[in-house]
C-alpha positions in Angstrom: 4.7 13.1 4.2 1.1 12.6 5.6 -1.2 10.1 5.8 -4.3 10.9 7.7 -7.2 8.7 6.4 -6.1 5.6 8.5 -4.4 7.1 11.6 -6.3 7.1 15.0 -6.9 10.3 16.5 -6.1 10.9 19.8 -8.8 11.6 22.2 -8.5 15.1 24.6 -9.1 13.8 27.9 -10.4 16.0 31.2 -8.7 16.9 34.5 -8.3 13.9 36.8 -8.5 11.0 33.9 -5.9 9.3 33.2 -4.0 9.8 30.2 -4.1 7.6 27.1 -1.7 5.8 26.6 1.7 6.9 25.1 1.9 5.7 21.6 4.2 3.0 19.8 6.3 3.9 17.0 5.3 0.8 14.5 7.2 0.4 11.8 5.3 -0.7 8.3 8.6 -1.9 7.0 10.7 -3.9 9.5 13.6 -2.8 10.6 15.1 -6.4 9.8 15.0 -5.3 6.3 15.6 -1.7 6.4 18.6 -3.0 8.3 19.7 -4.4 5.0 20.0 -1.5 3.1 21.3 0.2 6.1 25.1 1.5 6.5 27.3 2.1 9.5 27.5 0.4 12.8 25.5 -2.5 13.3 23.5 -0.9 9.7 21.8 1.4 11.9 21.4 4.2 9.3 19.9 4.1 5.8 19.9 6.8 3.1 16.1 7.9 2.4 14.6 10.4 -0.6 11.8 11.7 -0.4 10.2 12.3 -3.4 7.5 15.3 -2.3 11.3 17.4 -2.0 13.6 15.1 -3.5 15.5 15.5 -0.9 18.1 12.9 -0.1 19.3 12.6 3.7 20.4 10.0 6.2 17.9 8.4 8.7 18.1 6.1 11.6 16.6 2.9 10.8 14.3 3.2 14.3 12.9 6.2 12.8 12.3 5.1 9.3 9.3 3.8 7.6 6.8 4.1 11.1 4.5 6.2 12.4 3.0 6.5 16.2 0.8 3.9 16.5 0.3 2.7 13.0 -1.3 -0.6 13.7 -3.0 0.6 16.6 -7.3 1.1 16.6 -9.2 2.7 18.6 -12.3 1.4 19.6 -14.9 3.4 21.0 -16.4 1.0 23.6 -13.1 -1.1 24.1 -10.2 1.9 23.6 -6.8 1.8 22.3 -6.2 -2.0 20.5 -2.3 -2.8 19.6 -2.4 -6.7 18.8 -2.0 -6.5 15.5 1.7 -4.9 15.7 2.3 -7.9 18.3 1.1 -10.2 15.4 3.0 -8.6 12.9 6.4 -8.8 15.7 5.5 -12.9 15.8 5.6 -12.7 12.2 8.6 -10.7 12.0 10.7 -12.7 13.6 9.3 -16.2 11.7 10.7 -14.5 8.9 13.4 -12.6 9.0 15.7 -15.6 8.8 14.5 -17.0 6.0 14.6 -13.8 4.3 17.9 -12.7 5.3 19.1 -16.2 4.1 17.3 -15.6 0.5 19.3 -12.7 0.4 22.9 -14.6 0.4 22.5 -17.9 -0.9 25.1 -18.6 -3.9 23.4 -19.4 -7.3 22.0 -22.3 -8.6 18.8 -23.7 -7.7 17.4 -24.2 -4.1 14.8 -26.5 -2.8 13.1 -24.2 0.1 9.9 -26.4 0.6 6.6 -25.7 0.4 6.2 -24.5 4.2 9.1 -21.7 3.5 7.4 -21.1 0.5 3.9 -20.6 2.3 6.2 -18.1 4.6 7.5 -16.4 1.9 4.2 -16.1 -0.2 2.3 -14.6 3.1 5.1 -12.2 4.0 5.1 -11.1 0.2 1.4 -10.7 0.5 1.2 -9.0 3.9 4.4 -6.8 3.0 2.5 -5.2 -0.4 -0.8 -4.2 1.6 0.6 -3.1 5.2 2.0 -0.1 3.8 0.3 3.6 3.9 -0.4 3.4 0.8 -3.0 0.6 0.7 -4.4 0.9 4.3 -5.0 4.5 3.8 -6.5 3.6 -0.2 -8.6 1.6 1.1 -9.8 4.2 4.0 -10.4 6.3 1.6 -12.3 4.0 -0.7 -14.2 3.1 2.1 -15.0 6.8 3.7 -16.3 8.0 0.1 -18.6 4.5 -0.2 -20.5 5.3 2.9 -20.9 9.4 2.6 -22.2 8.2 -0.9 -24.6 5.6 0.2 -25.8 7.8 2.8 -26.1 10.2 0.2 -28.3 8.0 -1.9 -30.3 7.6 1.5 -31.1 10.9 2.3 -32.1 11.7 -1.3 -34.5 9.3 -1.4 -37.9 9.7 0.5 -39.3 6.2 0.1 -36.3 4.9 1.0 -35.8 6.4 3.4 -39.2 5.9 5.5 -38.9 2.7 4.8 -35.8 2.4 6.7 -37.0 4.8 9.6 -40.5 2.7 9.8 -38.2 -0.5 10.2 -36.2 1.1 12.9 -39.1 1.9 15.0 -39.7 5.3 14.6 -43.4 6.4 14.9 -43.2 10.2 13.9 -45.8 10.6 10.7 -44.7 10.9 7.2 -44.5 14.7 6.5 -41.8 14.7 10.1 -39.9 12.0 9.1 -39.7 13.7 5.4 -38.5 17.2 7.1 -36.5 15.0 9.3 -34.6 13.8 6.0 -34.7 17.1 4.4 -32.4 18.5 7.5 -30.3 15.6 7.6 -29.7 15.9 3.4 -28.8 19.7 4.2 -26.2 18.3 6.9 -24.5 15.5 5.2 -24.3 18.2 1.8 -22.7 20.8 4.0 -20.2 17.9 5.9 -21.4 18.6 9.2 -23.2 15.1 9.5 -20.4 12.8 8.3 -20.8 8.8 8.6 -17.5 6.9 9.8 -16.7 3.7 8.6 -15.7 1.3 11.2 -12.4 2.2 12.5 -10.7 -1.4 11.5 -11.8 -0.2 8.1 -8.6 0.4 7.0 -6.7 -2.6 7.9 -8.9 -5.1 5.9 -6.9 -5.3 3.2 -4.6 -7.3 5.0 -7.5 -10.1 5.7 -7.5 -9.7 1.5 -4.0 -10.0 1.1 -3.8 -13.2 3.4 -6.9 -14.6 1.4 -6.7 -13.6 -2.3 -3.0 -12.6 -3.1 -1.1 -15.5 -0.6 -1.8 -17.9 -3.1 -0.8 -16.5 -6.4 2.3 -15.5 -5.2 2.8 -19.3 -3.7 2.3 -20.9 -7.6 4.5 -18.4 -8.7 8.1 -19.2 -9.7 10.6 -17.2 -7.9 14.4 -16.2 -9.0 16.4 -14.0 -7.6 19.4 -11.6 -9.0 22.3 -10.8 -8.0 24.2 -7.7 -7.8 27.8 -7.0 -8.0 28.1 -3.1 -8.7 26.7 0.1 -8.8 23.8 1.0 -9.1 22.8 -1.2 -6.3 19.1 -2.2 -5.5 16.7 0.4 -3.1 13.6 -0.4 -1.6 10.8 1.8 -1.9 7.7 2.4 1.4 5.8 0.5 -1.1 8.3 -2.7 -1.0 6.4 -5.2 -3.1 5.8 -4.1 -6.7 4.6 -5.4 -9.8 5.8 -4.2 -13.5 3.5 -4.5 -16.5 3.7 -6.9 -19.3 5.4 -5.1 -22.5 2.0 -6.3 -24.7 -0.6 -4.7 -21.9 -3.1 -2.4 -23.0 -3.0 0.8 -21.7 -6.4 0.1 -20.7 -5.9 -2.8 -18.4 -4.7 -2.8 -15.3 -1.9 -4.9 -13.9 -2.1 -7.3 -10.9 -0.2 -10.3 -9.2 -2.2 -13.0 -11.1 -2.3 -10.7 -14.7 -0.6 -12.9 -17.3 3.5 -11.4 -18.2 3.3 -9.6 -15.1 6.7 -9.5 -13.2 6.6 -9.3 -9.1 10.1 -7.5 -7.9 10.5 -7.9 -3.6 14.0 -6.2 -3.2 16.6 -8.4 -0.1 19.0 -6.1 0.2 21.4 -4.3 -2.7 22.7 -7.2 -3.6 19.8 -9.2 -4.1 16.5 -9.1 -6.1 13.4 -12.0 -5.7 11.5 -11.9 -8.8 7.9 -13.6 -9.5 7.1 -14.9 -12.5 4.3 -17.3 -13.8 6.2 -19.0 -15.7 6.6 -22.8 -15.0 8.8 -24.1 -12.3 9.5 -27.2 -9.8 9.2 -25.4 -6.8 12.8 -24.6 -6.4 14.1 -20.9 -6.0 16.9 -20.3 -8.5 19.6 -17.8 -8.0 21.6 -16.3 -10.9 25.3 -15.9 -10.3 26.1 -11.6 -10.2 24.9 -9.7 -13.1 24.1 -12.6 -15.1 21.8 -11.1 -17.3 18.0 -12.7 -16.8 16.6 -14.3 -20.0 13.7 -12.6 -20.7 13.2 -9.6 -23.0 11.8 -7.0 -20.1 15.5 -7.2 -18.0 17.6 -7.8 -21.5 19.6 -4.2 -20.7 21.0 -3.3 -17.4 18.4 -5.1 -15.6 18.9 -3.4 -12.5 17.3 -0.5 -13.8 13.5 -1.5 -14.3 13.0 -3.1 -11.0 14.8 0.0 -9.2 12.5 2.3 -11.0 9.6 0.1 -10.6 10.9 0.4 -6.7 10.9 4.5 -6.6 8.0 4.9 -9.1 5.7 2.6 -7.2 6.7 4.5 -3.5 4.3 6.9 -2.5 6.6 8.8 -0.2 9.8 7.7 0.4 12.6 5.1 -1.0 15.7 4.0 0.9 19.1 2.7 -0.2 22.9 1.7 1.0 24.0 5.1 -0.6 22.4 8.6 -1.5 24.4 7.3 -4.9 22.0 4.8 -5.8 19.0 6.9 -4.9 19.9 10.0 -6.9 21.1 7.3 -9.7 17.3 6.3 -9.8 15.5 9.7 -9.3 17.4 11.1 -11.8 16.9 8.1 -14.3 12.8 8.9 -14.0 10.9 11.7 -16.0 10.5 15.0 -13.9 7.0 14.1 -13.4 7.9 10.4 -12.1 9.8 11.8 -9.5 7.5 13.1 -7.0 4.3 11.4 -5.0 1.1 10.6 -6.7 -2.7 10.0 -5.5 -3.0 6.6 -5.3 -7.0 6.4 -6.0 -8.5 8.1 -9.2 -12.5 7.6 -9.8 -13.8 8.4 -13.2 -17.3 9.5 -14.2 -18.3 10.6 -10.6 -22.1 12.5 -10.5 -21.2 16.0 -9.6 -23.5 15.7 -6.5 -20.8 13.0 -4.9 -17.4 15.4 -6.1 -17.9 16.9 -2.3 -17.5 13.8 -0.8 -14.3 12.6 -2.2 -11.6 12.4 0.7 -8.2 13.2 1.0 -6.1 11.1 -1.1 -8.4 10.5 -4.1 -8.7 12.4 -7.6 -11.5 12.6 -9.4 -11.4 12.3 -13.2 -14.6 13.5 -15.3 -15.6 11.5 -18.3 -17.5 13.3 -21.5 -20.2 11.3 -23.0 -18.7 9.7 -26.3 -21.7 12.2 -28.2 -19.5 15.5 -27.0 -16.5 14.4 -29.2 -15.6 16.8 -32.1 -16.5 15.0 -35.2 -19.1 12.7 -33.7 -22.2 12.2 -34.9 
């Protein structure tokens, strides 16, 4: 599986510099929790599919869910930048106890506090956007914005003297208009491309921390048990959210949306589960396979969060057993089985469709007048 749009790319370097630095493997989901699905000694091993093959094999855990310097950016006047992975390490180890403890406490209800439940609303937050998926959505986002801005630039003359006069440049009017003219023919053909910052891709973390911290912290958590087969997987995207029944196809669905249902997988035996629903705080757990009362897990509940798990992974989704992943794959549509774009954009001007970046689909919309029967 690749994921370009948000990976630093390493610099060729001349005889007699020094080399760059060797790069970090960084994993996106700890090892902490991989470890929990994991099998064999010391759960060092964990059954992965991927769903661009469908493949099914066994992985270490060291080499799961990372990439060579993930976190890492590099800068061009200040080089190779690795603090945030040592952030994410403090964090790490903050809260892998309290998660590890969620994962085996008996049922009933549970006071955690409101610091643990700060803890556990961040880590949920940080958890759904530090994944490929998002920083790489919103690289992509971000790279098509600025070729299309510049692209509104270029094809504007005012505009665009305007900016050149403000910038100092003293050339007359007809240069600075053949000036644009060659710079319009560049950025058409590619070969004058305008980067986004290279942190661009990590600000949806700064987003996560601000904007979805604090739904997740009103929300009321639960979490189900599991005593049997099939057993819960975790998916490279390992926070997920699953539509309310009543939704409009129309709508999307988000962590504060009304009905919505948040599903954070602990290990096979355990589910945590988000509602808004009302609550006192406390973190209930329901005794194994006690069926949840509400209509959306009413069957064998296990099943919609595990395929909310695999549909919702872009790449790759790990379990205990290759058992439990076929179970799931299997359990989807043939089209729901493999990866999908993450990013569609609808009713794009055909002049901007040769800007769109790896990773995003466009969708054209016809004018409501070209319907058959319309009048």
């Amino acid at each position: 599986m690749r994921h370009s749009l948000a990976r630093p790319v390493p610099l060729p370097h001349a005889r007699g510099v020094s080399a760059p630095p060797k790069p970090e493997n960084q994993h996106y989901i700890p090892q902490f929790l991989l470890r929990q699905f994991g099998h064999g000694q010391g759960h060092g091993h964990v059954w992965v599919c991927d769903k661009a093959t469908g493949r099914v094999m066994k992985r270490s855990v060291k080499r799961s869910a990372s990439a060579p310097d993930f976190y890492a950016v590099n800068y061009p006047d200040r080089g190779r930048d690795v603090e945030l992975e040592h952030v994410f390490g403090r964090l790490e180890t903050i809260a892998a106890p309290l998660l590890k403890a969620l994962a085996v406490l008996p049922p009933g209800a549970h006071d955690v506090g409101t610091e643990a439940r700060g803890l556990l609303a961040g880590w949920l937050a940080l958890s759904h956007s530090r994944v490929p998926s998002t920083i790489d959505s919103t690289m992509a986002m971000a790279k098509w914005t600025v070729a299309v801005e510049t692209d509104m630039l270029l094809r504007n003359p005012e505009r665009y003297r305007e900016r050149a006069r403000a910038t100092g440049d003293t050339h007359s009017d007809a240069e600075i208009e053949a000036q644009r003219l060659v710079h319009l023919r560049e950025h058409e053909d590619r070969n004058l491309v305008v980067e986004p910052a290279p942190e661009t891709g990590l600000t949806a973390l700064g987003m996560a921390v601000d904007h979805v911290r604090p739904i997740l912290a009103d929300m009321r958590w639960d979490i189900f048990r599991r005593g049997r087969f099939p057993w819960f997987v975790l998916g490279d995207q390992p926070v997920t959210t699953a539509r309310p029944p009543d939704l409009s196809p129309l709508r999307g669905a988000g962590f504060a949306t009304p009905g919505v249902e948040v599903y954070a997988p602990l290990s096979p035996e355990a589910l945590l589960v988000g509602t808004h629903e009302p609550h006192d705080g406390s973190i209930r757990v329901f005794a194994p396979d006690e069926r949840p009362g509400r209509p959306s897990l009413a069957h064998d509940w296990s099943l919609r969060p595990n395929l909310s798990a695999f549909g919702n992974a872009p790449g790759e989704v790990f379990g205990r057993s290759a058992g439990d992943l076929e179970a799931i794959r299997l359990s989807l549509a043939s089209e729901a089985r493999t990866s999908h774009p993450q990013i569609t954009v609808r009713g794009m001007p055909a002049e901007w469709i040769r800007y769109v970046p790896e990773g995003m689909v466009v969708e054209t919309i016809d004018p409501p007048w070209t319907d058959e029967g319309s009048g």
